[in-house]
C-alpha positions in Angstrom: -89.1 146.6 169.6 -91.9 147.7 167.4 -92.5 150.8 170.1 -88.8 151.5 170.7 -88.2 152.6 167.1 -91.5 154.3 167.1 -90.1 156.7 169.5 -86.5 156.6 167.7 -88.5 157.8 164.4 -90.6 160.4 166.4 -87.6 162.0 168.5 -85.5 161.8 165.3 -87.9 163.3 162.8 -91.0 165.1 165.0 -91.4 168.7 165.0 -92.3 171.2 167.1 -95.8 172.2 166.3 -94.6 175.9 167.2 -92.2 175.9 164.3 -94.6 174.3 162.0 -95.6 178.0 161.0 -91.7 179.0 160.1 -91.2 176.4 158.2 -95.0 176.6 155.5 -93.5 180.5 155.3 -90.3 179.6 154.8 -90.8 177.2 152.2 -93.6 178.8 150.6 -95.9 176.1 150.9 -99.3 176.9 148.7 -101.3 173.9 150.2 -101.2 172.5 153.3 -103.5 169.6 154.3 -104.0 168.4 158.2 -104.6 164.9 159.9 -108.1 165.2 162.1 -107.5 162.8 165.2 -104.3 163.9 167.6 -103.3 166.6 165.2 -106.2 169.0 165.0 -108.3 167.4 167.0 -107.5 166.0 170.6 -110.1 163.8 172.4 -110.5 164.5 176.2 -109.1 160.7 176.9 -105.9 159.2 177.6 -106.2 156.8 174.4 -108.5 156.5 171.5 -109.8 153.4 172.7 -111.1 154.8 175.9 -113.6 156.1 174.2 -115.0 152.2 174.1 -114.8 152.0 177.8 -117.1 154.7 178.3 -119.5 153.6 175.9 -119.7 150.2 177.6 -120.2 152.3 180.9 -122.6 153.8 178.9 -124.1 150.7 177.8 -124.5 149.0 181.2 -126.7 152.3 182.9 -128.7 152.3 179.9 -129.5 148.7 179.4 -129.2 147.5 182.9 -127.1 145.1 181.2 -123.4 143.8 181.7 -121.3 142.9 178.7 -117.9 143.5 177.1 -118.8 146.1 174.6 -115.6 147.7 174.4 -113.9 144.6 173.6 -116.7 143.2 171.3 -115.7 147.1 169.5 -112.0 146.8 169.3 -112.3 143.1 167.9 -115.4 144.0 165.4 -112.9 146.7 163.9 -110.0 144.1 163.3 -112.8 142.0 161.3 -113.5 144.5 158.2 -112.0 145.6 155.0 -109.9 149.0 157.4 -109.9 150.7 153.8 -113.5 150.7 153.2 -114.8 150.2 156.6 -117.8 152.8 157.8 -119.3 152.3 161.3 -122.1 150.6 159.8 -119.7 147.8 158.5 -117.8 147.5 161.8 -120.8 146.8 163.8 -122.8 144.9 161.4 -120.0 142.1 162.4 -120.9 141.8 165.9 -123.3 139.1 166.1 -123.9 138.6 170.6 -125.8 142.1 170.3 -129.3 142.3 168.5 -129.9 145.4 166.2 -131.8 147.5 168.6 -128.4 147.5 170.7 -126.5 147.8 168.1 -128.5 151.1 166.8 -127.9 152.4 169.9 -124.3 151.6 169.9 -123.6 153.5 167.0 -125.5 156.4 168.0 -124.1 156.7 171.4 -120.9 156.3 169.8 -121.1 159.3 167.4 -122.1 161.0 170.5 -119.6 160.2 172.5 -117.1 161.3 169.8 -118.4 164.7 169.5 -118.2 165.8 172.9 -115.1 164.4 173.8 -113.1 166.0 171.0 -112.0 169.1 171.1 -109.2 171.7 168.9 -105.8 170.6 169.7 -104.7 174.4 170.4 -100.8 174.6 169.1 -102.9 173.2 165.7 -105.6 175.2 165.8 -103.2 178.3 165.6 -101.2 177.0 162.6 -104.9 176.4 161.2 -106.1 179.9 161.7 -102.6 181.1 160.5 -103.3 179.4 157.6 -106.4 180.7 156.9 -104.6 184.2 157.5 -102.5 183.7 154.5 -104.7 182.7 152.0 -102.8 179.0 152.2 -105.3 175.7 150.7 -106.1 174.3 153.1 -107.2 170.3 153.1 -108.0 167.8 156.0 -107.3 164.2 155.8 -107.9 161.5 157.6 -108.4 157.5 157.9 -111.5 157.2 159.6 -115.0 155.2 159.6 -116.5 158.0 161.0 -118.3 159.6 157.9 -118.0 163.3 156.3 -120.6 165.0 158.0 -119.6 163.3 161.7 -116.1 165.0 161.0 -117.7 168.0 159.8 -120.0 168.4 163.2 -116.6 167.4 165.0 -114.4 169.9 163.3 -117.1 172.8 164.0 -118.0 172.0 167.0 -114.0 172.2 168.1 -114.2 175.5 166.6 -112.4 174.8 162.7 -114.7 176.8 160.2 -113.7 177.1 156.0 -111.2 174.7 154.9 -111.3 173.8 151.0 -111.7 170.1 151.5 -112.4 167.1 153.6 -111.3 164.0 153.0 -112.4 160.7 154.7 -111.1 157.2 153.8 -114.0 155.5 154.4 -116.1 157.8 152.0 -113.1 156.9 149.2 -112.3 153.1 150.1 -109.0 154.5 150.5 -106.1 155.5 152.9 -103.3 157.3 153.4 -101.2 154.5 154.9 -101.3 153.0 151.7 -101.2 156.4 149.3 -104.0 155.8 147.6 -106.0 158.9 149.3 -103.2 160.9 149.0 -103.6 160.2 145.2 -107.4 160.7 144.9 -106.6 164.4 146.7 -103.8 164.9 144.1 -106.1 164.2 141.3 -109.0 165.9 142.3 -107.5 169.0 143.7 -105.0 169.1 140.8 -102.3 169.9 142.8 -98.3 170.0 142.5 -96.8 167.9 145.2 -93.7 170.3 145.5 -96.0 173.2 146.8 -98.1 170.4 148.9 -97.1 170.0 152.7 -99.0 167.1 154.8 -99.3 167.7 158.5 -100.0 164.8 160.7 -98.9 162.3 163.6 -98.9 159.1 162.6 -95.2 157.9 161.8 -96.9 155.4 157.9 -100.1 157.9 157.2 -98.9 161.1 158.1 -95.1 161.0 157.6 -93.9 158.0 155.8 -96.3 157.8 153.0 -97.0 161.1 152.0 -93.1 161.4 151.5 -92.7 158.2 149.2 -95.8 159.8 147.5 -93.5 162.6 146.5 -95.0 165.0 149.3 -94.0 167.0 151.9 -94.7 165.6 155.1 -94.6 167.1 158.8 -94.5 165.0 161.8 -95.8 166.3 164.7 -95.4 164.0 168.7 -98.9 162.5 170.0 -98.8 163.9 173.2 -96.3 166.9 173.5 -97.1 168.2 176.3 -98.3 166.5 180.1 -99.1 167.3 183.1 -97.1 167.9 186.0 -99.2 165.4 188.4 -100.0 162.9 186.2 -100.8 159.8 187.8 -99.9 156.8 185.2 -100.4 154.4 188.3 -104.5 155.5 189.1 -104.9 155.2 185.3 -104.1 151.9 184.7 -106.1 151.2 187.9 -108.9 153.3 187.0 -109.1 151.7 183.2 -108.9 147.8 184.9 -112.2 149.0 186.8 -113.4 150.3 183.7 -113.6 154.0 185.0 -112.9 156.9 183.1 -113.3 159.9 185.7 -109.3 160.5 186.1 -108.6 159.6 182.5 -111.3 162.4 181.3 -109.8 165.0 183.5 -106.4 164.6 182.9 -106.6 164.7 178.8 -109.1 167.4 179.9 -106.4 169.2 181.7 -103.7 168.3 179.2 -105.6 169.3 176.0 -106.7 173.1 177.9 -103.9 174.0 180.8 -102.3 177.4 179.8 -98.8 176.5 178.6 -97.3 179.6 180.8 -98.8 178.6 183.8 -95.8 178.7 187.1 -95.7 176.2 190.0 -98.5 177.4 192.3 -100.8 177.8 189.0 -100.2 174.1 187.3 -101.1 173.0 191.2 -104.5 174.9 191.0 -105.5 173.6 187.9 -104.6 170.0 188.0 -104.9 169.6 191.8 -106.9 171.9 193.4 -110.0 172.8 190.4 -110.6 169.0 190.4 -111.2 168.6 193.9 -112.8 171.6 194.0 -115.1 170.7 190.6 -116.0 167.3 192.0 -117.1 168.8 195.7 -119.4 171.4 193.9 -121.4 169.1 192.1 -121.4 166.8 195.5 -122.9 169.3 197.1 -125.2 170.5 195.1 -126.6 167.0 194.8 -126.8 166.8 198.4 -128.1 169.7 199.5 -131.2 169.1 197.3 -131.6 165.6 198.6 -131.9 166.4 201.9 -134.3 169.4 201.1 -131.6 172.1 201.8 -131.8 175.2 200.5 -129.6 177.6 202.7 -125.6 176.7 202.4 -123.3 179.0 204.7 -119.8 179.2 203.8 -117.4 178.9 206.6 -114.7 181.5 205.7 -111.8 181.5 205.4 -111.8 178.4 203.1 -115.6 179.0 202.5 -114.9 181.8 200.3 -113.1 179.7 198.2 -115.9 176.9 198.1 -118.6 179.1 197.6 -117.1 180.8 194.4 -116.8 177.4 192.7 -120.2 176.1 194.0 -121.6 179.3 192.0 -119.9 178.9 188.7 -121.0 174.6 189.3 -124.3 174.9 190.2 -127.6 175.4 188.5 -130.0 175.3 191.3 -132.0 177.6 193.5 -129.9 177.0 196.7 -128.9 180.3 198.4 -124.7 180.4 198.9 -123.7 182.7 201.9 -120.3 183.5 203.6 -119.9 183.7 207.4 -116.9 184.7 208.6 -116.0 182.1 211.4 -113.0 180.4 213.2 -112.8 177.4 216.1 -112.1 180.4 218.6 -115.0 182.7 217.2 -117.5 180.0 217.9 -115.6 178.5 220.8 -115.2 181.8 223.2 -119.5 182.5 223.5 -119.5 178.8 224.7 -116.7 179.0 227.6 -119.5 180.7 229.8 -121.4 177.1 230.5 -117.9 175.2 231.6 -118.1 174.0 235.4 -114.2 172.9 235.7 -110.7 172.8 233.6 -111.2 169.6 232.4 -114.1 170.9 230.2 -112.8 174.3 229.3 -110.0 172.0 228.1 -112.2 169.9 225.9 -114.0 173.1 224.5 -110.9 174.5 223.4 -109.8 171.4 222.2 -106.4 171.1 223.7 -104.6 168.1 221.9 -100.8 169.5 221.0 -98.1 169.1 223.7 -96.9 172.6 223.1 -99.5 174.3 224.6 -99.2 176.5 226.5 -101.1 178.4 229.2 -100.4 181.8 227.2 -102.1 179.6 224.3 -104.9 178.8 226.4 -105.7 182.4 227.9 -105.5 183.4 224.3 -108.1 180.7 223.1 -110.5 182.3 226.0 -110.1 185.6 224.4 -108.8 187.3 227.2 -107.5 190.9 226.4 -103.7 191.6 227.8 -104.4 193.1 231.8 -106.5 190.1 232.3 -103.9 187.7 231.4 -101.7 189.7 233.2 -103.5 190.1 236.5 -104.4 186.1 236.0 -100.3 185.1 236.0 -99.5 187.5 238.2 -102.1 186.2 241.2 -101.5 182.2 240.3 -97.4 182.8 239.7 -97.5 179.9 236.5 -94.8 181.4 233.9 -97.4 181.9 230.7 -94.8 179.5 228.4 -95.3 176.5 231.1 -96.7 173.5 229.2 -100.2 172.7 230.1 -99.8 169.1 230.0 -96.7 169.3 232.6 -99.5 171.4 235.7 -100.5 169.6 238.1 -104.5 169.6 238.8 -104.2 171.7 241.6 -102.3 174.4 239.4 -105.0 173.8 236.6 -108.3 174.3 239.2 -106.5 177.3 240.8 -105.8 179.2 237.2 -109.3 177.9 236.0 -111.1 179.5 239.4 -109.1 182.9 238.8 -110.0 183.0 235.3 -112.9 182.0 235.3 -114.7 185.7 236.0 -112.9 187.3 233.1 -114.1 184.3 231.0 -117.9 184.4 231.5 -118.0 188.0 231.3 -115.8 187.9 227.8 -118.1 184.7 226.8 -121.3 186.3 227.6 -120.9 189.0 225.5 -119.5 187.7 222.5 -122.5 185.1 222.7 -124.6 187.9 222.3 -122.7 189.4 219.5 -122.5 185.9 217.5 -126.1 185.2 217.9 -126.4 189.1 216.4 -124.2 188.8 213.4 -125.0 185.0 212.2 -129.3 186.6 212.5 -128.2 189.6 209.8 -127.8 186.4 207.5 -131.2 185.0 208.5 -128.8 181.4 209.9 -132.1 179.6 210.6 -134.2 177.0 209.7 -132.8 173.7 207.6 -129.3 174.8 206.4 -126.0 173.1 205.7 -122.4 174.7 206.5 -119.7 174.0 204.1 -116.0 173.9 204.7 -112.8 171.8 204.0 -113.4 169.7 207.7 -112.3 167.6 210.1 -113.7 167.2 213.2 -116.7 169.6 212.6 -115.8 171.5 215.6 -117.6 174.9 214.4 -120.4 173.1 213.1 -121.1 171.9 217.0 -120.4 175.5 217.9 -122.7 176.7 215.9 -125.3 174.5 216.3 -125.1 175.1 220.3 -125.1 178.9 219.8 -128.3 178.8 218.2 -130.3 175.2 219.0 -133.2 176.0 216.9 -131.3 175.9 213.6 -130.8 172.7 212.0 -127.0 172.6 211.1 -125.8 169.7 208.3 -122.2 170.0 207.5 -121.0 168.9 204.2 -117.1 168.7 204.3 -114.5 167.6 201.9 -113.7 165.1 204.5 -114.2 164.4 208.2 -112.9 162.3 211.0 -115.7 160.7 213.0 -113.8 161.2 216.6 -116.7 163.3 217.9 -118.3 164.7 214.7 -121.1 162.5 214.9 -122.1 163.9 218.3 -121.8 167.6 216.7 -124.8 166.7 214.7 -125.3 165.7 211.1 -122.4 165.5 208.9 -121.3 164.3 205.0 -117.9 163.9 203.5 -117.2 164.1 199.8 -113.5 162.0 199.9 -113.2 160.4 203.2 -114.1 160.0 206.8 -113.0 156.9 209.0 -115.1 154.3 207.4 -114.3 155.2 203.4 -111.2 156.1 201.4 -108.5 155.2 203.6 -106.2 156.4 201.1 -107.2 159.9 200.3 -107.6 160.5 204.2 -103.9 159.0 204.9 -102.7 161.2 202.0 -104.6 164.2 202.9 -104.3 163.8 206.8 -100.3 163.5 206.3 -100.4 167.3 205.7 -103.5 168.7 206.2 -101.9 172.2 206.7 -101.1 172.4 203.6 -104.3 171.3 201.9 -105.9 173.8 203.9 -103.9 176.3 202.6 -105.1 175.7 199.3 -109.1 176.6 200.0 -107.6 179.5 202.4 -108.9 183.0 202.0 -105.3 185.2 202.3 -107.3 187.5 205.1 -106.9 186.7 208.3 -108.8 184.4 210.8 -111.7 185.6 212.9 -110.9 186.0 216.3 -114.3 187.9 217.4 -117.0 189.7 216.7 -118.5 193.1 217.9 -121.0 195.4 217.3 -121.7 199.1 216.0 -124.9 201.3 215.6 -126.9 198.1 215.8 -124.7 196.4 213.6 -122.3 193.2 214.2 -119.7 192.8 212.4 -116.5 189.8 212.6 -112.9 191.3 213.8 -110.0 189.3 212.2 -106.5 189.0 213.0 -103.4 189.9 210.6 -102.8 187.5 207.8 -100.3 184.6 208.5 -98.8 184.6 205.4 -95.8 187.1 203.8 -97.6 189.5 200.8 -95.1 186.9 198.2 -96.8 183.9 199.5 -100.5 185.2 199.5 -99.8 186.1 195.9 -99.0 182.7 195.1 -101.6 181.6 196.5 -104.2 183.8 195.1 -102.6 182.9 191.6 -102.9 178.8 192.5 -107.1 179.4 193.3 -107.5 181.5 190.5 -105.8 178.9 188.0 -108.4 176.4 190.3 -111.4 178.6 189.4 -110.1 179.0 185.9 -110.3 174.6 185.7 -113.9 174.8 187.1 -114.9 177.5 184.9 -113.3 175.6 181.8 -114.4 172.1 182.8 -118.1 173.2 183.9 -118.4 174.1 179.6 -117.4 170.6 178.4 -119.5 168.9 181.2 -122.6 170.3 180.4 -122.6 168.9 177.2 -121.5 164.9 178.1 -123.4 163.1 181.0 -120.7 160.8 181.9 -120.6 158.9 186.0 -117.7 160.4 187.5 -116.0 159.0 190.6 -115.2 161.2 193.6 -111.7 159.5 193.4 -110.6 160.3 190.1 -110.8 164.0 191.0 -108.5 163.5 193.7 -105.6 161.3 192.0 -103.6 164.4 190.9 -103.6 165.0 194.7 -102.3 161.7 195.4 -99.7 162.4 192.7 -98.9 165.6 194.1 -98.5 164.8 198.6 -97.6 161.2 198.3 -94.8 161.8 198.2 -94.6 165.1 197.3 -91.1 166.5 195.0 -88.5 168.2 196.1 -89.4 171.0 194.4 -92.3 171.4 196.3 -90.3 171.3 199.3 -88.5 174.3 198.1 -91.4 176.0 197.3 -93.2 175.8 200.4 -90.2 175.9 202.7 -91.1 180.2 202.8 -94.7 179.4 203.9 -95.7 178.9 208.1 -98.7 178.4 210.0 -100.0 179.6 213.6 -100.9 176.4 214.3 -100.0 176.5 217.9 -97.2 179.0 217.7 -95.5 179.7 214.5 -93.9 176.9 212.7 -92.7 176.1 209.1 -93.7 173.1 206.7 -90.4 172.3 206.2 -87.4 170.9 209.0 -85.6 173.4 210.9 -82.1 171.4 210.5 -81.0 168.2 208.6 -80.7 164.9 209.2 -77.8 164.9 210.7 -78.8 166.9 213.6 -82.1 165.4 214.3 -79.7 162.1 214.6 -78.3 163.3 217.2 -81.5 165.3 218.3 -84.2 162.8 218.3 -86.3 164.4 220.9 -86.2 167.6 218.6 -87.5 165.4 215.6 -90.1 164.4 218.1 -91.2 167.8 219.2 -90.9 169.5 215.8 -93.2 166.7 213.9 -95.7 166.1 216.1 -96.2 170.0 216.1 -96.3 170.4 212.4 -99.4 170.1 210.1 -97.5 169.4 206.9 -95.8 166.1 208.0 -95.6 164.6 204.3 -93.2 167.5 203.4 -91.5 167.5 206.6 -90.1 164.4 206.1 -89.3 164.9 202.6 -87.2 167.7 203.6 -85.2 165.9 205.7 -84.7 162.0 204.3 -85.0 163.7 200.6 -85.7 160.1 199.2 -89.4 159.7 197.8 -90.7 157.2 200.4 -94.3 156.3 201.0 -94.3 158.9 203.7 -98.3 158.8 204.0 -97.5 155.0 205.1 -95.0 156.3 207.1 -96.9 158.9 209.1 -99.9 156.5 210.3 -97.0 154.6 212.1 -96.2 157.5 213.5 -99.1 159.0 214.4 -99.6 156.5 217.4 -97.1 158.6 219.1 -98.9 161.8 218.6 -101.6 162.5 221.4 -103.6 165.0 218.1 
């Protein structure tokens, strides 16, 4: 009850801190004093009280020691006079720690409490505004934290000449009772009536002040959240006494541009996480294992690699190599002996392929596919799966010519552009992942490099045997859930890292030099737009998050920088169905991320629902856009999947 008619109070009476300005000029309001804590100042956690959970994480590493410190804290501040009470007084109460602890306590606290505040930004305008207009300007607040820890906190958040500050403890007085409201009156001689007290606490800020014969502003908590916010990880995440998730997402909340559109709110609270968290995963792991050469695999490598340059701090070398599956495939087709392994080389797992789609994947040029149809009389849309052997030996023996010649060469050229980047020695390749298919490719094209891949996440089925590999959120044995999440729609979570060029089909070579030829972009000039905006807002997070990390040393878990993900594909909105209904990939022949028909017609179609999901790479939104209800569709999918020979 006590909470419902907190919110009643705040919807009834809040204001809009954008309207905070209108109303000091409309009134004419000569002083105008500010609460610190959630009004100017916002700390980068869900709660206040966080900020205890992370100094008992803090405590733990640093003392090799396991107790409840943030519970010992929240109890120790229930103990004291709250009017009078400095930190000292607040831990001198807690009797299970000895001083040397508690020293460090208090230090680590102050700490903590510097660097994870930060200017509330709607605040900080009607501050500066303020300032502007030659308005007094007074901050207030009930705190134990003394003067100069608010000072160092105010500054550090960027707040620079205000007239006064004001701290209860430093007064033995507080505003929820009045009595520092009075001690500011009397000492800054002031006239209530031209006196206007800014704040968010419904007694301190609002209720007080106004029975005090002030007048009062009050302003929400938390106006503003973010669009994947994931309540459910939270609560998980603060059970296990982890703070990654509930750092970022204050962090997120407390610095997201309020203008940002769809595709840009996805980069930044999605995408620059995941992106953020793999940077620094890399980094550490490339120096572990003594490697000092990272090649980007465009087209997601040029993604990776910008935000592994803004992250890191080291001496590794970043380079981009523009690659594909078939660029690196194609100068291996020359050692095949039968069908069976050309098969396995191109990786043939859909049902739709066709032999078109396999001539194409041998990178055979339009009179050899021609004369190769023509002389073995198989129609180029005839499934693969549905030839017999015989059919398949007799197109694999006329074929096979044009393939080693086509092979041979473009092993040559491959082997000439990858040397103009000096690819040798102890490197690591870095892309989004899977089954580390070019990683093998490459590793066969030139056996005297040592190639370790480091992936966002990989399935084991054969990337073990394509030599060594490391996954930042999953692979078969760890984080089922982020690999059922992601693997529901991996198609779309490639998109994300995707450079807007087109793939590399080839390569060739000019004056001495080799150079990659690509194929026409897949996606419409509108959708690469949107795209370009979502990565930018991405960089924009690890630009912005990269400042206030380098001042904290805080443990942070691979899986809070993925929950936003988990927020945003499981199961995703409808409004992401609608926005991504415009996009297609060229999988294996052109095909949408959303259903072709409804419901309805797929009831009657089944075989069609069939053909047209186990085809498409974005299953999670498939589904949505057809059963429209938010089901667990992740869940849903590894049922599925059995059905699905990929």
């Amino acid at each position: 009850m006590k909470n419902i008619a907190k919110k009643i109070v705040t919807d009834v009476f809040a204001t809009n801190s954008k309207e905070i300005i209108s109303i000091i000029e409309d009134k004419g309001y000569d002083v105008v004093s500010f609460d610190i804590f959630d009004t100017l100042i916002k700390r980068n956690v869900n709660k206040s009280s966080d900020v205890f959970g992370v100094l008992e994480n803090e405590y733990r590493k640093y003392f090799k020691a396991e107790k409840p410190i943030a519970e010992l804290r929240k109890q120790a501040e229930s103990m004291v006079n709250i009017d009078s009470a400095t930190l000292d007084d607040i831990y001198s109460v807690i009797t299970s720690l000895s001083n040397s602890e508690k020293e460090w306590l208090k230090d680590r606290e102050i700490y903590l409490e510097t660097k994870l505040c930060q200017k509330n930004r709607n605040m900080y305008d009607v501050f500066t505004w303020c300032k502007k207009n030659n308005k007094k300007i007074l901050i207030i607040s009930d705190m134990y934290l003394s003067n100069s820890v608010i000072e160092r906190i105010l500054k550090n958040s960027g707040y620079r000449d205000w007239d006064s500050l004001y701290v209860s403890c430093e007064y033995s007085a507080r505003k929820a009772t009045g009595k520092l409201f009075d001690i500011v009156k009397q000492q800054e001689n002031l006239n209530v009536k031209n006196w206007v007290h800014i704040g968010d606490a419904q007694k301190g800020d609002y209720i007080s002040p106004k029975r005090e014969g002030l007048n009062a502003i009050l302003i929400r908590i938390n106006e503003y959240n973010t669009e994947y916010y994931n309540k459910k990880y939270l609560l998980k995440e603060r059970k296990e006494n982890k703070y990654t998730y509930n750092i970022i997402n204050s962090f997120i909340k407390n610095n997201e541009p309020y203008d940002y559109n769809y595709y840009e709110k996805l980069g930044y609270e999605v995408i620059g996480p995941i992106l953020y968290g793999y940077s620094q995963w890399l980094q550490y792991s490339a120096k572990r294992m003594n490697i000092n050469k990272l090649f980007f695999l465009a087209r997601e490598g040029a993604f990776l690699k910008k935000a592994f340059e803004i992250v890191s701090d080291s001496f590794i070398k970043a380079h981009l190599i523009k690659v594909s599956r078939k660029a690196t495939t194609i100068p291996l087709l020359h050692k095949t002996e039968d069908i069976e392994e050309l098969l396995r080389l191109v990786n043939v797992s859909r049902r739709n392929f066709t032999v078109e789609n396999l001539l194409d994947a041998c990178g055979l040029n339009f009179e050899d596919k021609d004369r190769i149809l023509k002389y073995t009389q198989i129609e180029k849309n005839e499934l693969l799966e549905r030839l017999s052997k015989e059919s398949k030996d007799k197109l694999y023996k006329v074929s096979r010519d044009s393939i080693v010649e086509n092979s041979r060469q473009q092993e040559e050229y491959i082997r000439g552009y990858l040397a103009e980047f000096n690819f040798s020695g102890n490197i690591g390749v870095c892309d989004v992942g899977w089954s580390g298919t070019i990683q093998r490719n490459l590793q066969e094209i030139c056996p005297d490099t040592k190639v370790t891949g480091f992936y966002m996440g990989k399935k084991n089925k054969g990337i073990d045997n394509n030599g060594p590999a490391k996954a930042y959120l999953f692979d078969d044995e760890r984080n089922s859930k982020i690999r059922s999440e992601i693997m529901s729609s991996p198609d779309i979570f490639e998109l994300f890292f995707l450079s807007t060029d087109g793939t590399t089909i080839g390569y060739s070579e000019k004056n001495g030099k080799y150079y990659c030829i690509q194929a026409k972009p897949d996606q419409s000039v509108e959708n690469a737009k949107e795209i370009l905006k979502l990565q930018a807002a991405a960089i924009r997070f690890v630009e912005d998050f990269k400042k206030f990390r380098k001042n904290i040393s805080i443990c942070m878990d691979s899986n809070g920088y993925v929950a936003g993900y988990s927020r945003f594909i499981n199961p995703p909105s409808l409004d992401t169905v609608k926005e991504f209904s415009n996009f297609s990939f060229l999988n294996v022949g052109t095909h949408s991320m959303v259903a072709e028909k409804n419901l309805l017609y797929y009831t009657v179609n089944p075989q069609k629902f069939i053909d047209e999901f186990l085809n498409n790479g974005s299953k999670s939104i498939f589904l949505r856009s057809i059963f429209k209800l938010p089901l667990p569709y992740a869940n849903i999918i590894d049922f599925i999947r059995k059905f699905d020979k990929g």
